[in-house]
C-alpha positions in Angstrom: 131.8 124.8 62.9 134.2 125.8 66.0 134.6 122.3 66.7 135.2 121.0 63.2 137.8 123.1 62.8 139.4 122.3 66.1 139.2 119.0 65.5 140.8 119.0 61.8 143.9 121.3 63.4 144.4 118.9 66.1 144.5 116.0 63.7 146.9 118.3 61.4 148.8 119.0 64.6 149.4 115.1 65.5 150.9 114.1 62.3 154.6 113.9 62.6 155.2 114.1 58.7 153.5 117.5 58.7 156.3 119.0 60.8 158.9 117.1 58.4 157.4 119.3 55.4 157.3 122.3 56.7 161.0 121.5 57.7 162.2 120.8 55.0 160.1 123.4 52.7 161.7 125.9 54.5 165.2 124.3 54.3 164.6 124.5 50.3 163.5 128.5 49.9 166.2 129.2 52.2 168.8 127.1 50.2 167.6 128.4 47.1 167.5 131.8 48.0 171.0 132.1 49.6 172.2 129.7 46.9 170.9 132.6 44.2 171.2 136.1 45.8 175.4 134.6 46.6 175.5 135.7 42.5 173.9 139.2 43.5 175.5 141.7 40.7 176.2 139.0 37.9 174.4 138.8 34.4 170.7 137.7 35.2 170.6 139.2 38.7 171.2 142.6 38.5 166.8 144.4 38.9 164.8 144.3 41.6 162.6 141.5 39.9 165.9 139.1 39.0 166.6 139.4 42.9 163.4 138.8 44.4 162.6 135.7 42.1 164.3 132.7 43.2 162.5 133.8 46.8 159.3 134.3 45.0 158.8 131.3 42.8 160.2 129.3 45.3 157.5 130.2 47.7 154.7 131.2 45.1 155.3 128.0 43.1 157.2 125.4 45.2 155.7 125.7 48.2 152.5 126.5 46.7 151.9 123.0 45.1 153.4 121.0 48.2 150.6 122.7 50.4 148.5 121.2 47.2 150.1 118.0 47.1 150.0 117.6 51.2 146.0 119.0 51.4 145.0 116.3 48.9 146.9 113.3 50.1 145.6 114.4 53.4 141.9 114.5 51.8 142.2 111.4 49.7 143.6 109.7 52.6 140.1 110.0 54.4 139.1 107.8 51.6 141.5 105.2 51.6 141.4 104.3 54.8 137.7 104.7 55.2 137.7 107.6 58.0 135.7 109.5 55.7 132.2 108.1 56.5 133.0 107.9 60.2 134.1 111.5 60.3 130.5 112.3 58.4 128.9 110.4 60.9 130.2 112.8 63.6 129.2 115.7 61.3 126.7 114.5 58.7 126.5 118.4 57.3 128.8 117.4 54.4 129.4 121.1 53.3 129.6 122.5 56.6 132.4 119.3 56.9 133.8 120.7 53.4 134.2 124.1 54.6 136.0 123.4 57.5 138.3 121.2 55.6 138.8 124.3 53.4 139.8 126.9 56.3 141.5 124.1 58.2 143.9 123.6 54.7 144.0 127.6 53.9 145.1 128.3 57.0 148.1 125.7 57.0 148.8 126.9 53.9 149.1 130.4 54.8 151.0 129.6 58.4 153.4 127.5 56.3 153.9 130.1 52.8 154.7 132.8 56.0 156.8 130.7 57.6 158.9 130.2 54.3 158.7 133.4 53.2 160.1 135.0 56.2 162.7 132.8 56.3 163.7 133.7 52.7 163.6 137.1 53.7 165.7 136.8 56.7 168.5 135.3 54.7 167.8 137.0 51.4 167.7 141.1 52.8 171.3 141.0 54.7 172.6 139.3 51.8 171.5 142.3 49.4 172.1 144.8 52.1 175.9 143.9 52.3 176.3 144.5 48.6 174.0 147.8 48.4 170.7 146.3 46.4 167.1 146.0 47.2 164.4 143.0 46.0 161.9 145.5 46.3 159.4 143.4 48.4 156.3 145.1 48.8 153.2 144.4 50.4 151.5 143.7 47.3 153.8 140.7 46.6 153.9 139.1 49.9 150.2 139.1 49.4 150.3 137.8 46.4 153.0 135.0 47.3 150.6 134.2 50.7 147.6 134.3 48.1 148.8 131.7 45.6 149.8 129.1 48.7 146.6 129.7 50.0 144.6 129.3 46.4 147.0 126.2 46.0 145.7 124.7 49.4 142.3 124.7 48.6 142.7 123.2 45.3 144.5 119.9 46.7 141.5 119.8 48.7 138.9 120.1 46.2 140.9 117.4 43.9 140.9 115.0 47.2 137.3 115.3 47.6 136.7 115.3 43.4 138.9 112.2 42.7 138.9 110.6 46.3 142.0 108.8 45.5 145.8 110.1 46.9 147.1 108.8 43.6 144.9 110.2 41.5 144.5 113.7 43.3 148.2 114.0 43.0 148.5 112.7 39.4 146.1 115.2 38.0 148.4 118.1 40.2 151.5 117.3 39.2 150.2 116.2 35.3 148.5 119.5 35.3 151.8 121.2 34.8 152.9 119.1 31.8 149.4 119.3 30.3 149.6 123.3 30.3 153.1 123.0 28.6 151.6 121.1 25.7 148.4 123.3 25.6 150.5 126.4 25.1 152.1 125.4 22.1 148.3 125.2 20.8 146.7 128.2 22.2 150.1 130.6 22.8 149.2 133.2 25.5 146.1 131.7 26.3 148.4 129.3 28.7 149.1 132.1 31.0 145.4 131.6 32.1 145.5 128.1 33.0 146.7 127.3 37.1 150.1 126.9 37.0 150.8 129.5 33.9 148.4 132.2 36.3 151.0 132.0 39.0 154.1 134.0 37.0 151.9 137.3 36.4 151.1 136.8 39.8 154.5 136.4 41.6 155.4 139.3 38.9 158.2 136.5 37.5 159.9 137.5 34.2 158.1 136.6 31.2 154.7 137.5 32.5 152.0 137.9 29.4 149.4 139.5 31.4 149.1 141.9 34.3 149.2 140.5 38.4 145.2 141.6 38.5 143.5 139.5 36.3 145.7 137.2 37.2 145.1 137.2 41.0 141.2 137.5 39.0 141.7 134.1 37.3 143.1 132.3 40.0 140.1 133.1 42.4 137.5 131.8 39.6 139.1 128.5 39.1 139.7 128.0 42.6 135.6 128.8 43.4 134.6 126.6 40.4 137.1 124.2 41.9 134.9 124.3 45.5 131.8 124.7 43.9 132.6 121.5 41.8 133.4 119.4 44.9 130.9 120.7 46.8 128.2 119.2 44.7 130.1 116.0 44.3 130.6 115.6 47.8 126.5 116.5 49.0 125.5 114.1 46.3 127.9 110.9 46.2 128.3 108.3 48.7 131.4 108.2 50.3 131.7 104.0 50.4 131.5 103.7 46.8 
């Protein structure tokens, strides 16, 4: 397992356009944040929860689903240029393969949400120190913000492995958004269990419907049924056809 994961961090480590994310992910939370907390005192961002949002949901959301998008490119890639089945034949254990791929992926995902949201932080606090207000961070919300990058990760990797196809994997992502939007004007508050609705009672954003625990609750099932799902696919399918 040691050497799986090794061997999956020094291929992350070797691919140039995995530093140019990270670059420019950070670039946007800090732009957004100082672009925001500049309007610190004005109608909209005056509480604790106002102030800490654009940092937030720009980590919590943003980031979030580019550590998706990147995990399953990365995953579907395997398929598209037919490294898969030579990797399996270096580790024919496929779940002990998948599992590494999963800690490999929630690892990135928490070095990079970190990364961004200390960076937010660093520019965001003397900002609202100079004009006398607080965002309030506690431990609980970093953890949360770190927990839905890292949930986010592992579900670009399960939709790789489900799909095993870069342009599918990210279709489904990024059309699971728009398909939530239409579903909530069917089933109202039942939206804010779905992915992408779980994630504003979980960044405690403004207009949360349920409370940060059963959503944190939520996002843990579907990710697991999410694994479990491409677990059996991937110990049952071959990975040439």
């Amino acid at each position: 397992m040691m050497t799986m994961l090794y061997a999956d961090l020094v291929r992350l480590r070797t691919l140039r356009s995995g530093y140019a994310v990270l670059f420019l992910l950070v670039a946007v939370v800090v732009g957004i944040t100082g672009a925001s907390l500049s309007g610190a005192g004005a109608e909209g961002m005056t509480t604790s929860t106002q102030l800490r949002e654009p940092l937030t949901a720009s980590v919590g959301i943003l980031v979030a689903v580019a550590a998706a998008l990147f995990a399953a490119m990365r995953v579907g890639g395997e398929y598209r240029y037919g490294t898969m089945g030579q990797r399996l034949l270096a580790s024919p254990r496929r779940i002990r393969f998948l599992q590494a791929t999963l800690a490999v992926h929630g690892l990135v995902g928490l070095a990079v949400g970190a990364v961004a949201l200390g960076a937010g932080l660093a520019i965001g606090l003397p900002m609202l120190a100079a004009e006398d207000r607080s965002m309030a961070m506690s431990p609980q919300i970093v953890a949360a913000v770190l927990y839905a990058v890292i949930a986010y990760s592992l579900i670009g990797v399960c939709c790789g492995v489900i799909f095993r196809s870069q342009s599918a994997a990210v279709l489904v992502i990024v059309g699971a958004f728009f398909v939530e939007k239409i579903l909530g004007m069917f089933i109202g508050d039942g939206a804010a269990y779905l992915p992408y609705g779980l994630l504003t009672p979980l960044l405690r954003l403004e207009g949360a419907t349920i409370a940060q625990t059963p959503a944190a609750a939520a996002l843990a099932v579907t990710t697991l049924a999410l694994i479990a799902l491409a677990a059996r696919l991937f110990s049952r399918r071959d990975v040439t056809s």
